[in-house]
C-alpha positions as CSV (number, residue, x, y, z in Angstrom):
1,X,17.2,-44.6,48.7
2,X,15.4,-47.7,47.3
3,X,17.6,-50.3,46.1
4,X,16.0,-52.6,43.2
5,X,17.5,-55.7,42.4
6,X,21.1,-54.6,44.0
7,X,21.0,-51.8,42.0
8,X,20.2,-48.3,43.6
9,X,17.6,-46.7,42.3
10,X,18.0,-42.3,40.8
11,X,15.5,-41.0,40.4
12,X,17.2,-38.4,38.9
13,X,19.4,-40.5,36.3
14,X,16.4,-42.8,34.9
15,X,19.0,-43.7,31.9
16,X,22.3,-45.0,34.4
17,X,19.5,-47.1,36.3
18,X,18.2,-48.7,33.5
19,X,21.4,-49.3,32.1
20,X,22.7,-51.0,35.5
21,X,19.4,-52.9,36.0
22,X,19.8,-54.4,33.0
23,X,23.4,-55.5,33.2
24,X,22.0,-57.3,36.7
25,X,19.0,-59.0,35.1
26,X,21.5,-60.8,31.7
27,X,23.8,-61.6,35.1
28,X,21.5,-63.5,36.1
29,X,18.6,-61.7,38.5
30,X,14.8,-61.6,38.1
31,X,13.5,-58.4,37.1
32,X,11.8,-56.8,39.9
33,X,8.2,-55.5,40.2
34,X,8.0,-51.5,40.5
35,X,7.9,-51.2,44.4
36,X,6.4,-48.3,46.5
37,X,9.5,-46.8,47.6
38,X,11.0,-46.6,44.1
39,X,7.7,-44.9,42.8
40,X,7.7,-42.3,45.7
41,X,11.2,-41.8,45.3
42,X,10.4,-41.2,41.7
43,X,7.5,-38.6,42.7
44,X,9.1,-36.9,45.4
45,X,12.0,-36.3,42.9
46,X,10.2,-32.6,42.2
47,X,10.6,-33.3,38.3
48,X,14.3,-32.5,37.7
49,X,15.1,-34.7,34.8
50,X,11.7,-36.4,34.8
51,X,8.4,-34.6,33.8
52,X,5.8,-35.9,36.4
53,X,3.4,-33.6,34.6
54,X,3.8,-36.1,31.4
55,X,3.8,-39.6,33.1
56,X,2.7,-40.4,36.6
57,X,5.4,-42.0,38.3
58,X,4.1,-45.5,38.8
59,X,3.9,-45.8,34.8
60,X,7.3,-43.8,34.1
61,X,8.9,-46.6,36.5
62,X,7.0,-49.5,34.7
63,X,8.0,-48.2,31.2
64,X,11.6,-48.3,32.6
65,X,11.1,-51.5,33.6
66,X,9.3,-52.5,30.5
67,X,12.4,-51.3,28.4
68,X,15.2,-53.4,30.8
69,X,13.1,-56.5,30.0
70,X,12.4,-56.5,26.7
71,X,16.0,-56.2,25.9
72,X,17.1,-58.8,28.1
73,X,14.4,-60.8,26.3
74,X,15.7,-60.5,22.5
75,X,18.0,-63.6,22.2
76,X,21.0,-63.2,20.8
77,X,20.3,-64.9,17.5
78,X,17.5,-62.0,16.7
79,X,20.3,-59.5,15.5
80,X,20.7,-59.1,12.2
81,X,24.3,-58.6,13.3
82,X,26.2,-59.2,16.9
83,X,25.6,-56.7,19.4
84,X,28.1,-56.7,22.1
85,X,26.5,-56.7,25.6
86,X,28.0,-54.0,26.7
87,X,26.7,-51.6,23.8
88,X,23.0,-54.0,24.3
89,X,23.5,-51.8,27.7
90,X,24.2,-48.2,26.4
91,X,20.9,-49.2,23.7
92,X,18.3,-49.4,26.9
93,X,20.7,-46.3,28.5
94,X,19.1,-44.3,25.6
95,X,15.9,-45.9,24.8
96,X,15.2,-44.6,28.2
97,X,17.3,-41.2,27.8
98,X,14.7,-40.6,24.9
99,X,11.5,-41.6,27.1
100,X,12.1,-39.4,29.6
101,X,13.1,-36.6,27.3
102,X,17.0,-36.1,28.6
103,X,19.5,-34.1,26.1
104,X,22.2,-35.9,27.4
């Protein structure tokens, strides 16, 4: 199991990483490149959640990614209205939810 950032990576619950990575990176961490283990973690997965026959896993994980930073980008102040952090959190939960095509 491939552990990015202090957050284990599932390959198999795309959403709940993303949702954790990104409450590590506003903590304070650097957002990590996608590594090897994490993308053959993400390929051996057999599909399950994730359709490998839509996205090659190296570019599923760096759209994750992509997703985790550009939240944790957007100040504050570019809200029309306050978002609490925590619900900033469940937003990249199902931006990614809806990339990878869960019904959850």
């Amino acid at each position: 199991m491939a552990i990015i950032l202090g957050v284990r990576f599932r390959p198999d619950d795309l959403p709940r990483f993303a949702g954790e990575l990104f409450a590590s990176v506003v903590a304070g961490g650097a957002l990590p490149a996608a590594t090897a283990e994490a993308i053959a973690a993400l390929a051996e997965s057999g599909g399950g959640a994730v359709d490998v026959e839509a996205f090659d896993a190296a570019e599923l994980l760096a759209y994750v990614l992509a997703v985790v930073d550009a939240e944790a980008r957007l100040p504050d102040g570019a809200f029309t209205e306050h978002v609490h952090p925590g619900e900033r959190r469940t937003r990249v939960e199902e931006a990614v939810r809806r990339l990878v095509g869960y019904r959850a």
